[in-house]
C-alpha positions in Angstrom: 106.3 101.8 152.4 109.6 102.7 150.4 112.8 103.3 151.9 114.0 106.6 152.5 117.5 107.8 151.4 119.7 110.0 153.6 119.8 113.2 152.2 123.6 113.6 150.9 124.1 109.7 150.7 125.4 108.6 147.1 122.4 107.0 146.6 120.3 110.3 147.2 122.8 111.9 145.0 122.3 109.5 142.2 118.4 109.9 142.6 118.4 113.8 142.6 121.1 113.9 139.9 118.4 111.6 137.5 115.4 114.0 138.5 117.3 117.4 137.4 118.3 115.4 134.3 114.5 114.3 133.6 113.2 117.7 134.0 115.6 119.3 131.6 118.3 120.9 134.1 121.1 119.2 132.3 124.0 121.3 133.6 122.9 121.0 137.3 122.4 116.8 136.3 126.1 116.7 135.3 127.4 118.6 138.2 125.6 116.6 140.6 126.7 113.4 138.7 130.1 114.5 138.3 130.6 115.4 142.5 129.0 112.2 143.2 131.3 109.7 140.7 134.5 112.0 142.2 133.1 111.1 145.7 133.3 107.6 145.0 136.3 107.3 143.1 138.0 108.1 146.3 136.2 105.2 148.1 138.8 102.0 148.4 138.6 98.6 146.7 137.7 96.9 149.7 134.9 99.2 150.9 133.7 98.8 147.0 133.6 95.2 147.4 131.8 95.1 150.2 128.9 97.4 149.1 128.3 96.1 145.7 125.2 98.7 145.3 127.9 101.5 145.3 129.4 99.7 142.5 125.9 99.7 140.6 125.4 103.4 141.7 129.0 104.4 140.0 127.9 102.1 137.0 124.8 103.7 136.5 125.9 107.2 137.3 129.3 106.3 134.5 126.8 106.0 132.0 123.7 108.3 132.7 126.7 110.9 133.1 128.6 110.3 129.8 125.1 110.3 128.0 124.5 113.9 129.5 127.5 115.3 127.8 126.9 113.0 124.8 123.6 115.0 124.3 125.7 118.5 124.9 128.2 117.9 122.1 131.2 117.2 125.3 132.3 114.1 123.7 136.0 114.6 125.1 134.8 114.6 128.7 132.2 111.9 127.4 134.9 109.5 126.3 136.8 110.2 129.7 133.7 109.6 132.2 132.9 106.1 130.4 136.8 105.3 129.5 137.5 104.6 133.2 134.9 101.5 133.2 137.3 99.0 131.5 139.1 99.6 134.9 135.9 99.6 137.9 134.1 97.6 135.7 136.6 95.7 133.3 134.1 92.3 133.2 132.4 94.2 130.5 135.2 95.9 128.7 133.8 95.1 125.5 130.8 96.8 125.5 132.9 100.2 127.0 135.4 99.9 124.1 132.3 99.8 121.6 130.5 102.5 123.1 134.2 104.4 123.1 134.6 103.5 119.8 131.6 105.2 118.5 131.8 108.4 120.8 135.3 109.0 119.4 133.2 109.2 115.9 130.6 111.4 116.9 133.7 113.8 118.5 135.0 113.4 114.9 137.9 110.7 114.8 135.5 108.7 112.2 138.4 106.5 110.9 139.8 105.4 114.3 136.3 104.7 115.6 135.7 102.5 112.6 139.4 100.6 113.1 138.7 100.4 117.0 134.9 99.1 116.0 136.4 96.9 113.0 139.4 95.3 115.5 136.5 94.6 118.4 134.2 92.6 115.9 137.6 90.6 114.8 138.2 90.0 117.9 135.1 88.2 118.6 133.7 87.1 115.5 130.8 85.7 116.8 129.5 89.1 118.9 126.1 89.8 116.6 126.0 93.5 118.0 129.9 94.0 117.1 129.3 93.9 113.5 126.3 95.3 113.7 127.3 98.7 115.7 130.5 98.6 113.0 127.8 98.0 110.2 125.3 100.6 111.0 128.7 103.4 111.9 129.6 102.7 108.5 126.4 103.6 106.9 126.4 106.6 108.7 129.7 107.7 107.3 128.9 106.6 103.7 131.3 103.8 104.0 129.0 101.6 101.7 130.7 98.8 100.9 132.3 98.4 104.5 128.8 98.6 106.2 127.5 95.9 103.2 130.2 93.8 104.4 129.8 93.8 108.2 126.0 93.4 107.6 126.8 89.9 105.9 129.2 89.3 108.9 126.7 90.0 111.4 123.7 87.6 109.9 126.7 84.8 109.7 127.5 85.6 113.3 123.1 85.6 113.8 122.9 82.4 112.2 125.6 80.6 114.5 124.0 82.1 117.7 121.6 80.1 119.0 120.7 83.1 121.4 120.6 85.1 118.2 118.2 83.0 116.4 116.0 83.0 119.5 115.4 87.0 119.7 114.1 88.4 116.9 114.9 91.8 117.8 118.8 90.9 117.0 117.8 89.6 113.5 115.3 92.9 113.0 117.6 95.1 113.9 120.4 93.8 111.1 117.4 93.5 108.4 116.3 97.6 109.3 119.9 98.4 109.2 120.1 96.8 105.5 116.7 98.5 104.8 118.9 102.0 105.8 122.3 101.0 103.6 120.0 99.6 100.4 117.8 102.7 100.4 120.7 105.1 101.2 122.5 103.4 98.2 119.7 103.7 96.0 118.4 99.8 95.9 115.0 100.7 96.4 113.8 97.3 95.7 116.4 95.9 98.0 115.3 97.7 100.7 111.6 97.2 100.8 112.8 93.2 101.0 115.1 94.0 103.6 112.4 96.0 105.3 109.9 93.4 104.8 112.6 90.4 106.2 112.9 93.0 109.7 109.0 93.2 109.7 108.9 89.5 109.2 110.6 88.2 112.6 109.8 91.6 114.5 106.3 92.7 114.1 106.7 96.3 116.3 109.0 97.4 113.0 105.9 98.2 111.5 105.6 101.4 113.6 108.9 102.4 111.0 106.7 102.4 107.7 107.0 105.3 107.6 110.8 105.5 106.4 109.6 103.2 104.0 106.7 104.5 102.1 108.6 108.4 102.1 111.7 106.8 99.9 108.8 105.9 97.6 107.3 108.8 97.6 110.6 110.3 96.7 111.4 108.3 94.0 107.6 109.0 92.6 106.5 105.3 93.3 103.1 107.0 94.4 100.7 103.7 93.8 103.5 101.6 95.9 104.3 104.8 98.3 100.2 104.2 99.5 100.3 100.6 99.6 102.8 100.9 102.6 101.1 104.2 103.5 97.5 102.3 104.2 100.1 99.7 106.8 100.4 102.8 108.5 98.2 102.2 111.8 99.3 106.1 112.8 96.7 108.6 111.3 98.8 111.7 111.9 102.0 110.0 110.1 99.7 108.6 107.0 97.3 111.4 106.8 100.1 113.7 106.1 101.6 111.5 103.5 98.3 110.5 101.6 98.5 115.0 101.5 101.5 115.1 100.2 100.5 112.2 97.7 97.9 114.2 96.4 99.6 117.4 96.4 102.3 116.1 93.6 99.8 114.4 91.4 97.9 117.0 91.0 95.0 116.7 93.4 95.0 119.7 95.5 91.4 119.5 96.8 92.1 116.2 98.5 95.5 117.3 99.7 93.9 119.9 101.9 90.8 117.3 103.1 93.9 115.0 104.4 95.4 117.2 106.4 92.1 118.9 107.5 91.2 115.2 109.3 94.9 115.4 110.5 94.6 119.0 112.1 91.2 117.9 113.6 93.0 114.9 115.9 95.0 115.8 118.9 98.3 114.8 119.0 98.9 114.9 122.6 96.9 111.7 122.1 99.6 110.0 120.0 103.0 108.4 120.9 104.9 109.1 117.4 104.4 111.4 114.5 104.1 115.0 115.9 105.7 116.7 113.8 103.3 115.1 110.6 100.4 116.9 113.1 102.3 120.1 113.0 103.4 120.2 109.7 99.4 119.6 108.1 98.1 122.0 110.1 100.9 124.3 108.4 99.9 123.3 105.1 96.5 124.9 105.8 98.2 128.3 106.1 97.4 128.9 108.8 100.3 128.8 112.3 98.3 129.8 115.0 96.8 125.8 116.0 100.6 125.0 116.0 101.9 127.7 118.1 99.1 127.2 120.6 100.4 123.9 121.6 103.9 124.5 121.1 105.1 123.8 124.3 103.8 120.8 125.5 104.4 119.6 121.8 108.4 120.3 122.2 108.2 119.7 126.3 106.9 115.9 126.2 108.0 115.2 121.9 110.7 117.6 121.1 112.4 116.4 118.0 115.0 118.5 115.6 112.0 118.0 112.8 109.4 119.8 115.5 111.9 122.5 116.2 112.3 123.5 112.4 108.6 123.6 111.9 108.3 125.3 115.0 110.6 128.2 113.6 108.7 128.0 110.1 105.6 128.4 112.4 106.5 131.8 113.4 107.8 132.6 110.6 104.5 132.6 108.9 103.3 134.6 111.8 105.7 137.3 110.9 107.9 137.2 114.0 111.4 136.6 112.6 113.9 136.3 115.9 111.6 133.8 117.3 111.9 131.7 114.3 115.7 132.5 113.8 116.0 131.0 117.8 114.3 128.1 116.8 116.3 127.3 113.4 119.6 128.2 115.0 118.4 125.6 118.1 117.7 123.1 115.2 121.2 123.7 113.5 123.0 123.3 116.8 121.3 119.8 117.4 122.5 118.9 113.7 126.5 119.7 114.6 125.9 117.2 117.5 124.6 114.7 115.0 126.4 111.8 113.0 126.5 112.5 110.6 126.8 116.0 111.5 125.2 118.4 109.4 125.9 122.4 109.5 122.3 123.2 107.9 119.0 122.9 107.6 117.6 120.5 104.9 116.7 122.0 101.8 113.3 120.4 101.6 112.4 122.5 104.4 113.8 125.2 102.7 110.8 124.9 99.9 107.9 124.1 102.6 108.9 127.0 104.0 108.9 129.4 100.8 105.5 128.1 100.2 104.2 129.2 103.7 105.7 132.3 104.1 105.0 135.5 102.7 107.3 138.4 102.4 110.5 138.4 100.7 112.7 140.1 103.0 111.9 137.5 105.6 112.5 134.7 103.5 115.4 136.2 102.7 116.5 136.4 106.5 115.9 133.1 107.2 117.1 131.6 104.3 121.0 131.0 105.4 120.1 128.5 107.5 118.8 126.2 105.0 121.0 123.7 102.5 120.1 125.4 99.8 121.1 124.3 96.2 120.8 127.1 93.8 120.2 126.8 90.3 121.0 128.9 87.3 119.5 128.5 84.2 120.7 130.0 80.6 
């Protein structure tokens, strides 16, 4: 028989503060959070070392708080809740100046999180994870040639780690993050090899195919794009893409019997790839299958992508300030984002103008999108 708390201890705080945060009451999560931390920062140093659980608590309270306002867009008060761990928990003041580093980035201050990231990895040259956070911030920003570099520093630092070389997770995670840079910087070729090096020493990467076989599909590399598209053990996430396929060359018969077979599975039944559910049974014209199971959809695997089709959804069923909630959700989640983006993309912009009728709607609806306009003499 479990334990049970005494209501108004800090541990019952803690427990009730990570229950409101699980079912979605974020604001009430950081309140409670924030009384409890401010309840324990008044505790001594000697009652502290005598309860080392309270030092957990505040630990995991530190962080589970800072994450909270993280995922609200308060990065100042973010950068102040985890900041005071180099001093109650200094033994791991790396890994607070790291995770500092890159919150100061997502507030904005790009070039001092990259100097604070760059002097941490100097600092230790052989930390793996150093110059792989500094590698993968650097991508982000469209630093190229600094993230290029840091990758290289952080397989040198792999291959002198004998922990390193024994989880492949570390060397994975450097490979996926090359797959990123290459196929950000247009190496297409380079990626798929790094791609295939991450696969190589870390099977579960294979559940990211699908990053891999949209850049083909992008680039037109349609043979290739299905190649990595039949690796794809996820029939929501490669039914949709063998649709699109079709679509753009020009078989529109088999387009629509792919994302028929995708419509007819449920995707409560899946753990990834929602939003390739939603978005076929779009394609078919017809919203109504989507806005059925809306909420549990967005309760149990909200994603930005699931919110934007959600607004296109009703869209195409004509109501306009539903969809306008929804986009203006989606752009809110963008700001918040690194790299933060004030729009919508423009590809969902075109999916969109292809599902829903009526001009002055479109028209409505349309400010939210990146779009590129073209004129033509």
């Amino acid at each position: 028989m479990s334990q049970r708390l005494l209501p108004g201890s800090y541990e019952d705080l803690f427990f009730r503060a990570q229950r409101l945060a699980e079912v979605g009451e974020v604001d009430q999560a950081i309140d409670l959070y924030s009384r409890l931390l401010e309840r324990l920062g008044r505790l001594s140093e000697s009652v502290l070392a005598h309860r080392p659980g309270l030092r957990n608590v505040q630990l995991r309270a530190s962080l589970e708080l800072a994450g909270l306002l993280q995922s609200q867009g308060r990065y100042a008060e973010a950068i102040e809740v985890e900041g005071k761990l180099l001093q109650t928990h200094a033994d791991r003041s790396s890994l607070w100046r790291r995770d500092l580093a890159v919150l100061r980035m997502a507030k904005g201050e790009v070039d001092q999180g990259i100097r604070e990231l760059q002097a941490l990895a100097e600092e230790d040259p052989d930390n793996v994870w150093n110059w792989t956070v500094l590698a993968n911030e650097a991508r982000i920003d469209a630093r190229f040639a600094e993230s290029q570099a840091a990758y290289a520093q952080a397989l040198a630092a792999a291959g002198r780690s004998e922990e390193a070389k024994e989880d492949p997770k570390t060397l994975s995670e450097i490979h996926f993050g090359r797959f990123r840079l290459l196929r950000d910087t247009g190496d297409r070729d380079g990626a798929l090899a790094a791609w295939e090096e991450a696969l190589a020493v870390e099977p579960s990467v294979i559940r990211t195919v699908r990053e891999v076989y949209q850049m083909l599909t992008e680039a037109g590399r349609y043979a290739q794009a299905q190649e990595y598209v039949a690796r794809d053990g996820n029939a929501l996430q490669a039914g949709l893409q063998r649709g699109i396929i079709a679509q753009w060359t020009d078989h529109p018969d088999q387009a629509t019997k792919e994302w028929q077979d995708v419509a007819a599975l449920d995707p409560m039944e899946f753990d990834q790839g929602h939003d390739c559910w939603a978005e076929a049974v779009l394609r078919l014209g017809d919203p109504v299958p989507v806005l059925q199971r809306l909420q549990p959809l967005l309760r149990y695997h909200g994603s930005v992508r699931l919110l934007v089709l959600a607004g296109i959804a009703w869209a195409m069923h004509g109501d306009r300030e539903l969809a306008q909630g929804l986009f203006e959700q989606s752009t809110s989640l963008l700001q918040r984002s690194r790299p933060a983006k004030q729009k919508l993309d423009g590809a969902d912009w075109r999916l969109l103008t292809t599902l829903v009728a009526g001009e002055e709607l479109r028209t409505a609806l349309k400010p939210y999108f990146a779009v590129v306009e073209r004129v033509f003499e």
